[in-house]
C-alpha positions as CSV (number, residue, x, y, z in Angstrom):
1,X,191.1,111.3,113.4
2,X,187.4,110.1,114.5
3,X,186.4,107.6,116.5
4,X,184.2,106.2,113.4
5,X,188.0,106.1,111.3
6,X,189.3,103.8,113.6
7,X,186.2,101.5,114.0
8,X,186.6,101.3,109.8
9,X,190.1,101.1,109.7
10,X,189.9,97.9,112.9
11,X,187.3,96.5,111.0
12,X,189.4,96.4,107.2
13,X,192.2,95.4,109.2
14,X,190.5,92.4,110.8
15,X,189.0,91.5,107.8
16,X,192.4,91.1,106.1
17,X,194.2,89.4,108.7
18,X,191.0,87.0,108.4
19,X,191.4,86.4,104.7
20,X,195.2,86.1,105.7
21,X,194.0,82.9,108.2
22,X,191.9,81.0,105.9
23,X,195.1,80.9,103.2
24,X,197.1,79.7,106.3
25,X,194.1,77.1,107.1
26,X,195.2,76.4,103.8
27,X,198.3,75.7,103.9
28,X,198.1,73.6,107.3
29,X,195.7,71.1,105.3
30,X,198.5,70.8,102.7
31,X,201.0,70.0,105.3
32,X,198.4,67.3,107.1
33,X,198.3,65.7,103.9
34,X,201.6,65.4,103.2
35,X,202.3,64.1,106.6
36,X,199.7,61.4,106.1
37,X,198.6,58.6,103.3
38,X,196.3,60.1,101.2
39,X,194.8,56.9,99.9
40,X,194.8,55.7,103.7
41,X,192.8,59.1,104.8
42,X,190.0,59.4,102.5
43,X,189.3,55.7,103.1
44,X,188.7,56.6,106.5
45,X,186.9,59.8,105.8
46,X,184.4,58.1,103.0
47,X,184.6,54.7,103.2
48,X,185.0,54.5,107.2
49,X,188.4,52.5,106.9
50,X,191.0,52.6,109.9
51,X,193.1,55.3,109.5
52,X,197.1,55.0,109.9
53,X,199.4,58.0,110.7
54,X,202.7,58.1,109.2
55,X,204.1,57.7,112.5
56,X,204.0,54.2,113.4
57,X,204.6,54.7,117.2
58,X,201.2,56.6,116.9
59,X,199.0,53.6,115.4
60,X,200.9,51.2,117.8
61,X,199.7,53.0,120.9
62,X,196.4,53.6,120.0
63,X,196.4,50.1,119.0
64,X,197.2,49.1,122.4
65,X,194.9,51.5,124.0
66,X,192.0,50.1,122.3
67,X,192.9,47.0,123.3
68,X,192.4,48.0,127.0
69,X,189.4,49.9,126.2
70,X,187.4,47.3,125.0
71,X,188.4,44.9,128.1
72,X,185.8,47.2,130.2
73,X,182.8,46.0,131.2
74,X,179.8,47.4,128.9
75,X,177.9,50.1,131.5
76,X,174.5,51.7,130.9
77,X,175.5,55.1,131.8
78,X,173.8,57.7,133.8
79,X,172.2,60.8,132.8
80,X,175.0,63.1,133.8
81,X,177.7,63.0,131.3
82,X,181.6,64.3,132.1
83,X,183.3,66.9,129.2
84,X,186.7,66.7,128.7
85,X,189.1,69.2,127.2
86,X,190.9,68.6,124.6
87,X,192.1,71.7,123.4
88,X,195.8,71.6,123.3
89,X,196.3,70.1,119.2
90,X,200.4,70.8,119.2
91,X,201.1,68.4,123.0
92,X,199.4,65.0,123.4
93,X,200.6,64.2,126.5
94,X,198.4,67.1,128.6
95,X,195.3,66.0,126.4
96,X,195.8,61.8,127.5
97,X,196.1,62.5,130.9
98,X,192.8,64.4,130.4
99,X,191.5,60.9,128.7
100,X,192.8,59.5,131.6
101,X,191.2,61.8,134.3
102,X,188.1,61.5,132.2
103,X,188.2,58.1,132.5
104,X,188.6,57.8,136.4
105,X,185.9,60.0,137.2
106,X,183.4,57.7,134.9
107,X,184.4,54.6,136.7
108,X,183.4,56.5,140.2
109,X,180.2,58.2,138.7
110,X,179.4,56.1,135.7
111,X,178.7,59.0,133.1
112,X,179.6,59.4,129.6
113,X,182.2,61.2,128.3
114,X,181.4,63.9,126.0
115,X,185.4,65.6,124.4
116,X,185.5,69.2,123.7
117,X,188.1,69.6,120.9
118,X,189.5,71.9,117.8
119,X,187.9,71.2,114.6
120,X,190.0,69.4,112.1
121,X,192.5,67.7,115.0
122,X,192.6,64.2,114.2
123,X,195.5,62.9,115.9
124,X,193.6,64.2,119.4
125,X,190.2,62.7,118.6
126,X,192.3,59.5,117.7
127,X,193.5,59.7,121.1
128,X,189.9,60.5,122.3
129,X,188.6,57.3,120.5
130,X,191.1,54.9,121.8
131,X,189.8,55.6,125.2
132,X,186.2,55.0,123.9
133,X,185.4,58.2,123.4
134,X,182.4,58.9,121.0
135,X,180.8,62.3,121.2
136,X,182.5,65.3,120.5
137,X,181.3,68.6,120.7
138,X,183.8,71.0,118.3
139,X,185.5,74.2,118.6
140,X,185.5,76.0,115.1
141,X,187.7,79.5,115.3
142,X,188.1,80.2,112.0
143,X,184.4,80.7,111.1
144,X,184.6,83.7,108.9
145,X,181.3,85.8,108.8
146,X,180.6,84.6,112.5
147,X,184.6,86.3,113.6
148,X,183.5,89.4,111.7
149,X,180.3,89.5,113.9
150,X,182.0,89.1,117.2
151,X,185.1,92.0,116.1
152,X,181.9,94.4,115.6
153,X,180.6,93.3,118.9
154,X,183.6,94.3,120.5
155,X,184.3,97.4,118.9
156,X,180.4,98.5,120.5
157,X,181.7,97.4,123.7
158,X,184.1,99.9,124.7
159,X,185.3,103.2,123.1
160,X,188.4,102.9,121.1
161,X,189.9,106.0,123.2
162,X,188.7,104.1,126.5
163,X,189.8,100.8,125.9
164,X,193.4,100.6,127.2
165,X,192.0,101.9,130.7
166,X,188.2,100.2,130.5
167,X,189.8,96.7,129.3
168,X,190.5,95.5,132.7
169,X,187.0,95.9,133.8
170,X,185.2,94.8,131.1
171,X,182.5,92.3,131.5
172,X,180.1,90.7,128.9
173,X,176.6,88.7,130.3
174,X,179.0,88.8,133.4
175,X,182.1,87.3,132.7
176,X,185.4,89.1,132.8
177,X,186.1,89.1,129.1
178,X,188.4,91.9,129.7
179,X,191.1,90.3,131.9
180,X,191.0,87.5,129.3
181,X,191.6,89.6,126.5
182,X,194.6,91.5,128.1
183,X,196.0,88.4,129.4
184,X,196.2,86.7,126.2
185,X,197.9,90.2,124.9
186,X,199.9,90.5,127.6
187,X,200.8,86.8,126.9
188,X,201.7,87.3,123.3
189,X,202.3,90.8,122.2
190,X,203.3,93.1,124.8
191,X,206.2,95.0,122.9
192,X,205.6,98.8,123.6
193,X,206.1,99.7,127.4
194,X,204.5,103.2,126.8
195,X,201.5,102.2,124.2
196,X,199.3,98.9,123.9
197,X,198.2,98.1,120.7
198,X,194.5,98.8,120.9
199,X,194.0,96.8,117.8
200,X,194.8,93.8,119.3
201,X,193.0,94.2,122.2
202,X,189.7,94.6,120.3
203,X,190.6,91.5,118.6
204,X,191.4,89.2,122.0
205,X,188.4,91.1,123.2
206,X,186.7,89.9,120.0
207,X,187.5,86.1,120.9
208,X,186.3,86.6,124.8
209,X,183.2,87.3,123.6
210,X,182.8,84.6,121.4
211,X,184.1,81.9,123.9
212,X,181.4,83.2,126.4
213,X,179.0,82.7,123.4
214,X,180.0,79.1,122.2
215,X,180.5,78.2,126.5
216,X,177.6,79.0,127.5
217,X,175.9,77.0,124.5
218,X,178.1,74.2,125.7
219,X,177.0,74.3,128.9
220,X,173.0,74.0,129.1
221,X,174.2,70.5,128.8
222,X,174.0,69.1,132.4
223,X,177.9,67.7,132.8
224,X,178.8,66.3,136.2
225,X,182.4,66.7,135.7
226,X,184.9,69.3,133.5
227,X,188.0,68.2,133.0
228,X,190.9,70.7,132.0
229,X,194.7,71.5,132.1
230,X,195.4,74.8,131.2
231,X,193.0,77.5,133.2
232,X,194.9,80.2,131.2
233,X,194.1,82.0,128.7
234,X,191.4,82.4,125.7
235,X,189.2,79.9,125.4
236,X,190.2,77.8,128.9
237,X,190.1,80.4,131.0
238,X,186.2,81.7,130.0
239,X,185.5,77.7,129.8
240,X,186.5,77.5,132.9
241,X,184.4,80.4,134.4
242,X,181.5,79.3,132.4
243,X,181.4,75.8,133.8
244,X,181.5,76.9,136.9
245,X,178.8,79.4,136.8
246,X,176.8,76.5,135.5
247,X,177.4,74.5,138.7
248,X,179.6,72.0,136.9
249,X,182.6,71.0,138.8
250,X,186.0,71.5,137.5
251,X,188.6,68.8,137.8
252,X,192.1,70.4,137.1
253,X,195.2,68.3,136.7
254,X,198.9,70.3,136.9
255,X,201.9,68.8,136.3
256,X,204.4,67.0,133.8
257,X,205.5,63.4,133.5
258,X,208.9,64.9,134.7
259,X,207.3,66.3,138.0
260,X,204.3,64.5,138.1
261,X,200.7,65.5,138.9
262,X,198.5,66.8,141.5
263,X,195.0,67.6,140.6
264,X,192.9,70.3,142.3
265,X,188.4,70.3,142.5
266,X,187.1,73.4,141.5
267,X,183.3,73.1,142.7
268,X,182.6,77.0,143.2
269,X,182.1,80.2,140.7
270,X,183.8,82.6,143.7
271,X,187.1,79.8,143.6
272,X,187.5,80.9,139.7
273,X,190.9,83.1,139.9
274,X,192.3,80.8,143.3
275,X,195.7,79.5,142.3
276,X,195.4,76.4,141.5
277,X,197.9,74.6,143.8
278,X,196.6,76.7,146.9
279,X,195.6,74.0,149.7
280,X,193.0,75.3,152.0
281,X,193.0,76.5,155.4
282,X,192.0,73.3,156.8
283,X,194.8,71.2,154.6
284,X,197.5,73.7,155.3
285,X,196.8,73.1,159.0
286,X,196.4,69.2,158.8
287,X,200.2,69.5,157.1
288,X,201.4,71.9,160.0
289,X,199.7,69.4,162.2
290,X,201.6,66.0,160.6
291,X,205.0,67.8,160.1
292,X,205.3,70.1,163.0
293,X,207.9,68.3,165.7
294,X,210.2,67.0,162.1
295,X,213.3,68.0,161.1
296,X,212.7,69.3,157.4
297,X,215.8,71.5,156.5
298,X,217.9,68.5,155.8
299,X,215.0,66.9,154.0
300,X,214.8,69.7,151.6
301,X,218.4,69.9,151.3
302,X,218.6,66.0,150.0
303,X,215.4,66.6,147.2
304,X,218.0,69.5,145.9
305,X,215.8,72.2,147.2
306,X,218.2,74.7,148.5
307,X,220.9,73.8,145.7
308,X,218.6,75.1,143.1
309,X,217.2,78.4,144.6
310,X,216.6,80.7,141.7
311,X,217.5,78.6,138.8
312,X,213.7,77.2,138.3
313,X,215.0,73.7,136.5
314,X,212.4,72.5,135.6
315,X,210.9,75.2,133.6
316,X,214.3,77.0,132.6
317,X,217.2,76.2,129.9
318,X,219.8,76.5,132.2
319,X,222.6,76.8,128.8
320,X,224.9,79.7,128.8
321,X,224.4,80.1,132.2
322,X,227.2,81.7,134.1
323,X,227.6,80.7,137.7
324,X,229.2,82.6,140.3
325,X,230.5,81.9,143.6
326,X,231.5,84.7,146.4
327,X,233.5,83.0,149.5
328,X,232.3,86.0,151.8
329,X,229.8,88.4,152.1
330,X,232.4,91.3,151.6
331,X,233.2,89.8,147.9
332,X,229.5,89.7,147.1
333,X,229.2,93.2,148.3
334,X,232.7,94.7,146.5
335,X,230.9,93.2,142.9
336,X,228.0,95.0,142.9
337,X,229.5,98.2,144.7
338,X,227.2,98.0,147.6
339,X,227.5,99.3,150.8
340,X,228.5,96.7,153.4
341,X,226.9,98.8,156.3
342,X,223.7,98.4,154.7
343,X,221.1,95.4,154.3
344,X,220.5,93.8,151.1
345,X,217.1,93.4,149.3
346,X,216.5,90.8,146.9
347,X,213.6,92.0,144.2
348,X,212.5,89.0,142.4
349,X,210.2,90.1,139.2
350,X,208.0,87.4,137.1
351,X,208.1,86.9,133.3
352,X,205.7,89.5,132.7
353,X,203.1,87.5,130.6
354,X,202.9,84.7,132.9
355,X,200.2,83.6,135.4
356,X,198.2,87.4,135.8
357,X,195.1,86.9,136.7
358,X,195.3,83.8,138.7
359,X,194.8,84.9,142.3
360,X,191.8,86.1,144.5
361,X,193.4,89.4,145.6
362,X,196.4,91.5,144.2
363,X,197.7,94.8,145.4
364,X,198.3,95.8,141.7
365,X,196.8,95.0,138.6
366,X,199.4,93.0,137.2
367,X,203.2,92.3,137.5
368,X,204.3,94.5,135.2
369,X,202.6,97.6,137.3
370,X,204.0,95.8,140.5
371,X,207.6,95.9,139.6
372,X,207.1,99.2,137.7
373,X,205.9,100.9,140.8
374,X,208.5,98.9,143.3
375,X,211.4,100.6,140.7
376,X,210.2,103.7,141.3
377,X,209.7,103.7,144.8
378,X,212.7,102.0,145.7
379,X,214.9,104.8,143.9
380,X,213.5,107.5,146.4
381,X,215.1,104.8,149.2
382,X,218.8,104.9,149.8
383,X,218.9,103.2,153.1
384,X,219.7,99.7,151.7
385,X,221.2,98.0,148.9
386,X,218.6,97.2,146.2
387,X,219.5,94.0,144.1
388,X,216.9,93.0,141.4
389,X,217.1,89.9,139.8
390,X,215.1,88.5,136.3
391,X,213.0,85.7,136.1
392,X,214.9,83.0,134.8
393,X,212.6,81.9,132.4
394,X,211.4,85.1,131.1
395,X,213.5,84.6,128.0
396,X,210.7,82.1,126.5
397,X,208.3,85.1,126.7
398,X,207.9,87.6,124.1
399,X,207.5,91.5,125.4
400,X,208.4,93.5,127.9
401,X,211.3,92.2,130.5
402,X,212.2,93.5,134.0
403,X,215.7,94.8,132.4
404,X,213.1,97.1,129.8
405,X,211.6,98.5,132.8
406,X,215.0,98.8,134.6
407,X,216.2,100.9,131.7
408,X,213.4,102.9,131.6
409,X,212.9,104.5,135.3
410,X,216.4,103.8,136.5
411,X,218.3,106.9,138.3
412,X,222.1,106.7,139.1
413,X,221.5,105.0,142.2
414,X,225.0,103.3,143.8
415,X,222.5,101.3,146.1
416,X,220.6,99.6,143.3
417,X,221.6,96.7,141.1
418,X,220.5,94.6,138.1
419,X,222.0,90.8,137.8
420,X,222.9,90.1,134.4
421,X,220.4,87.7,132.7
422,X,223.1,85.2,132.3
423,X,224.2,85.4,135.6
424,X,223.5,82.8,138.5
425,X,225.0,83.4,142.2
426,X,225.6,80.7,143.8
427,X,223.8,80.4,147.2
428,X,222.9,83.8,147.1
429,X,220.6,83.7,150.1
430,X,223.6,83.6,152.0
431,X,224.4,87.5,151.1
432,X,220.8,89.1,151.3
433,X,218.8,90.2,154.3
434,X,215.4,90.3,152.8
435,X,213.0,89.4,149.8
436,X,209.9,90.9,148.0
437,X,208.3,88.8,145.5
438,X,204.5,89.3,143.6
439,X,203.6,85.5,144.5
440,X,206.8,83.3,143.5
441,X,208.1,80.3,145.2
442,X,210.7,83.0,147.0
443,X,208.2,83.1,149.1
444,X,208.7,80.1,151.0
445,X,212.2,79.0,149.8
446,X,213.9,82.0,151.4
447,X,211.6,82.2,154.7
448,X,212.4,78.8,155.2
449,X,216.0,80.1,155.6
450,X,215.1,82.6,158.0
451,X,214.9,85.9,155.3
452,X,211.7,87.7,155.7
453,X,209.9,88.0,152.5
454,X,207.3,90.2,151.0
455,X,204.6,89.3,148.9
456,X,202.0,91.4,147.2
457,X,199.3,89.0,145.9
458,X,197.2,86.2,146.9
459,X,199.8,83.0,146.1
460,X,199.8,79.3,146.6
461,X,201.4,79.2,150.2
462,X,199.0,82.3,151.5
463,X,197.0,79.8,154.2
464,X,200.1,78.8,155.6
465,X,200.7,82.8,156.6
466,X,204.5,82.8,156.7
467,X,205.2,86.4,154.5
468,X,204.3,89.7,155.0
469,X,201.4,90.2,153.1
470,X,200.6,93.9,152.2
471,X,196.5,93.7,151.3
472,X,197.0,97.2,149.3
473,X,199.7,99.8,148.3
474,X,199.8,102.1,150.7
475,X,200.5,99.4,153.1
476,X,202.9,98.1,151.1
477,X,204.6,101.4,149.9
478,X,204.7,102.0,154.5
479,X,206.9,98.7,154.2
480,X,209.1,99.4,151.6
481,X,209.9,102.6,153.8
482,X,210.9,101.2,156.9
483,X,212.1,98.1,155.5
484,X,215.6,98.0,157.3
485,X,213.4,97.6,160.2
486,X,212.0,94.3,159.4
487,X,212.9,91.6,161.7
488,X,213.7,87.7,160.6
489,X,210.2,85.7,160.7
490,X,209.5,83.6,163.8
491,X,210.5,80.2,164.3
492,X,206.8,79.2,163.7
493,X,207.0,80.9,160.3
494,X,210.3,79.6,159.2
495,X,208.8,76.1,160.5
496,X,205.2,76.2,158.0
497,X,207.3,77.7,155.6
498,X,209.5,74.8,155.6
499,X,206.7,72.4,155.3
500,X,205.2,73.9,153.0
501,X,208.3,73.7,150.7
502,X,208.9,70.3,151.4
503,X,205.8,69.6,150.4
504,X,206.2,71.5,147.8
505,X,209.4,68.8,146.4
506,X,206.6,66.4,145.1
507,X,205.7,64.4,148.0
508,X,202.1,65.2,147.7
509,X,202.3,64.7,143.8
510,X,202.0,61.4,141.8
511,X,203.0,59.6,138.4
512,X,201.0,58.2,136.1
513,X,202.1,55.0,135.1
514,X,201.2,55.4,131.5
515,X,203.0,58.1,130.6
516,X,206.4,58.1,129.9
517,X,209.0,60.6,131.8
518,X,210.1,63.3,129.5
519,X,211.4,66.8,129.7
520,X,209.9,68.7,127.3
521,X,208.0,72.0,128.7
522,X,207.8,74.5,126.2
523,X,208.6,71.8,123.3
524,X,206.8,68.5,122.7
525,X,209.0,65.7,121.7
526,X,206.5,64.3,119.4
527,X,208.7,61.3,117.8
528,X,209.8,60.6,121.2
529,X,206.7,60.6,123.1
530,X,205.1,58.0,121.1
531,X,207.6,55.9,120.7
532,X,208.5,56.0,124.6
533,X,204.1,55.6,125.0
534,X,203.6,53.2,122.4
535,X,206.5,50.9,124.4
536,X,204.8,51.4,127.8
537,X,202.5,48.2,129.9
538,X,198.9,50.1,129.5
539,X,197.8,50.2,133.0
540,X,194.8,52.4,133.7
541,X,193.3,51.4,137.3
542,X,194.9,49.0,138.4
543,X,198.6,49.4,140.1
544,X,198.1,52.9,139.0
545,X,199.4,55.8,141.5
546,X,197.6,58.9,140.3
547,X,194.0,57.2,139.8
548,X,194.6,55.9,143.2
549,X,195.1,59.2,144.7
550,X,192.1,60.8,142.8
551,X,190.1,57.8,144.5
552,X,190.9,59.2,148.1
553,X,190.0,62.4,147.0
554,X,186.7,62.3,145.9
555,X,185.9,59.7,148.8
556,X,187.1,62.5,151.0
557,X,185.5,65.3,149.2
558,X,188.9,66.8,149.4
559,X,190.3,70.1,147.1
560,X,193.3,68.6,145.8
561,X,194.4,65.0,145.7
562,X,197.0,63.7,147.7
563,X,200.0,60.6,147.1
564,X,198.4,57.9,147.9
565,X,201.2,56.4,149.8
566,X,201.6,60.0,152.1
567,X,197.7,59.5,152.9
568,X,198.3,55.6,153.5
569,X,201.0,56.7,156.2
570,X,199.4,59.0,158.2
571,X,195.6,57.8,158.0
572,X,195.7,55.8,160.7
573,X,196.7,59.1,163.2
574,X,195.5,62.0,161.0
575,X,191.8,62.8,159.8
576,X,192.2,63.2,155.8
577,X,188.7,64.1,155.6
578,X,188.8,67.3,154.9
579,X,185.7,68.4,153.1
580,X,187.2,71.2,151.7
581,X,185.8,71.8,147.7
């Protein structure tokens, strides 16, 4: 079949699954209605009539919101105005601490706030409103003709037979619309570890395009400040380049209620794929500095740091989780049939659709060709045991797992292992002799115990230089070959890598008095939220942790903020001054 068959056949596909949308658009207008009083809502669409959700908690916090807004002083604001994303319709709780970012950065710089949000979201531009919000600038994806126009685009972009090897490297008026495409495919539908479906490529690729398009409309506008969450996927991530390109800074919160927050500056186009919770050289150092003659292990061990090694609470449903415990390391090596003579290496794979393009340098394109190259080698090495185990939150990710890949390349190897995906062991640094990990938090958690650890990518902890950190795969392959030869790390690296772990636990993060502490990653607790929200003492500025700490950071010019009661205790000795955007 001809290249031209395929284009038709794409372009009658897409076409369908767009008729398909609008019929669901459809039916998700149906379903607002019924969730809302219709007499209520077109008096506030025609007749300009408050409007009242269902949910009572809901009115009762924006109710109380408003309240506080209008208790601030009337400004006559500057010419630069500050954007604020508001992108996430199905989790209110990232898009108010947006608001509330928003709202700090206007009280230092006195700007308006414009809120970049879905079309046809009304409970977020409610939210938006309450904080005295006013412009909007809206994001319409289900624009029919104008979809159909960017598909075509993309099908002229790259050749359908090149597409799974160009996609990668695809660019479009100079942004990466490639990497975005196949992340959000990597992301969603990654099902077939031998063929992609090129279809869906073309039609993520179809979306970069049109984000770049709308983005760089947005921004001819002369913002001061962008503020985001997410820095992932289609649109954020190309937002996120776009602003940058356009010499508008990026203000970046991470975090949950649960763990609280720490935000991160993002002033430069070149800083687009740093992770966003990598400190700088000259804040790694100022933390070495602070922490260097302490006593940290039995810090960490208090916060539960060591206890919960590999079970990633926070993110991971620990249910149906099977726990074992060896009482020596012969035990631990009789289970898996190892050899005791030999040393033990811990593989540690990521979900396979999470967090791909977020670092400056990577010795492989993504984690999936990391691990799938790491399998294969390590079967050609019988010197030590090989133990691999999964991510243990890979489950909430659709597509290919490490056990697919596993099964595919695996040999009859005695010397290499899989841990069952509903299997946790129980202090298991106690029983291995060495790590390798793409980026995770292995990295620091097991140098800090004195295992030496392997990392192939730029990650979080790289300026603290306590791994070793292969720059390509030769070098890394050379490791992998001598790698019962690797000695423990120094007592300097065991030392940073401690601090950075501890600091790591929270202490440079912050609440935010407003928002209530729920668990609910992966599932917002709507009812719960608002109720819990609606209940809460408004407090904005004042006796307010988090706008405290973003305070000292822009007075200091500094890349991420810091807990304001951390800075307040070691001012007086240490320069936080960093300077460091």
């Amino acid at each position: 079949m001809t290249n031209k068959f395929f284009i038709f056949f794409f372009l009658l596909k897409f076409i369908l699954l767009e008729i398909k949308n609008q019929f669901y658009l459809l039916f998700n207008k149906f379903k607002f209605y019924k969730n809302h009083n219709l007499l209520n809502y077109f008096g506030h669409k025609f007749l300009h009539r408050k409007l009242l959700f269902k949910n009572k908690d809901i009115d009762k916090f924006l109710k109380k919101n408003i309240q506080i807004t209008k208790q601030e002083k009337p400004k006559n604001f500057k010419k630069n105005k500050i954007l604020v994303e508001l992108l996430l319709p199905h989790h209110s709780e990232p898009m108010i601490m947006n608001c509330l970012i928003a709202k700090d950065l206007q009280k230092l710089c006195e700007s308006q706030i414009v809120a970049l949000i879905n079309k046809d979201d009304l409970l977020t531009k409610k939210i938006a409103e309450s904080f005295g919000i006013k412009n909007f600038i809206y994001l319409n994806k289900n624009n029919f003709l104008k979809n159909i126009y960017y598909f075509i685009l993309a099908l002229k972009l790259v050749d359908y037979n090149d597409i799974e090897k160009k996609i990668i490297k695809l660019k479009f008026s100079g942004y990466e619309v490639g990497k975005a495409a196949l992340e959000n495919y990597l992301r969603w539908h990654n099902n077939d570890l031998n063929m992609k479906d090129k279809f869906l490529l073309f039609l993520f690729l179809s979306r970069s395009i049109l984000t770049v398009n709308d983005a760089k409309s947005i921004f001819k506008e002369n913002y001061k400040f962008f503020v985001m969450g997410e820095l992932q996927f289609i649109p954020n991530k190309l937002l996120f380049h776009c602003s940058l390109k356009s010499k508008t800074a990026v203000y970046c919160n991470f975090g949950t209620s649960i763990i609280d927050f720490i935000g991160r500056l993002y002033k430069n186009y070149k800083d687009r794929n740093s992770v966003q919770l990598k400190f700088s050289k000259k804040f790694s150092n100022l933390l070495i500095k602070i922490f260097k003659n302490k006593s940290l292990i039995s810090i960490i061990k208090k916060k539960g740091g060591i206890s919960n090694i590999g079970k990633e609470i926070v993110w991971s449903n620990t249910q149906n989780i099977k726990t074992i415990k060896f009482q020596s390391k012969n035990k631990f090596y009789k289970y898996f049939h190892f050899d005791k003579n030999k040393k033990t290496v811990l593989i540690l794979p990521h979900a396979m659709s999470d967090n791909l393009f977020n670092n400056e340098w990577n010795v492989f394109d993504t984690a999936y060709d990391w691990y799938y190259q790491t399998i294969k080698k390590i079967s050609q090495i019988d010197n030590v045991n090989w133990l691999i185990k999964p991510h243990p939150y890979e489950y909430k990710f659709p597509g290919v797992t490490a056990r697919d890949i596993f099964e595919k390349i695996k040999k009859n190897k005695t010397n290499v292992e899989f841990i069952d995906e509903g299997l946790h062991v129980d202090k298991i640094y106690k029983f291995i002799d060495l790590v390798i990990t793409g980026n995770g938090s292995a990295g620091y958690q097991y140098t800090a115990l004195g295992i030496p650890t392997i990392t192939t990518s730029d990650t979080k902890y790289s300026n603290f230089n306590f791994t070793l950190a292969p720059r390509n795969q030769n070098e890394y392959f050379s490791l992998l070959k001598k790698i019962d030869e690797i000695p423990k790390p120094s007592k300097a690296m065991i030392k940073k890598a401690q601090i950075y772990w501890l600091t790591n636990l929270n202490i440079l993060y912050n609440s935010h008095n407003l928002l209530p502490k729920i668990k609910q990653h992966g599932f917002f607790k709507k009812e719960l939220f608002f109720k819990k929200i609606s209940q809460v003492k408004i407090v904005r500025y004042k006796k307010n942790s988090f706008s405290e700490d973003l305070l000292i950071q822009m007075k200091n010019k500094n890349r991420h903020s810091i807990n304001s009661l951390f800075y307040k205790k070691n001012s007086k000795k240490y320069n936080f001054k960093l300077n460091d955007i």
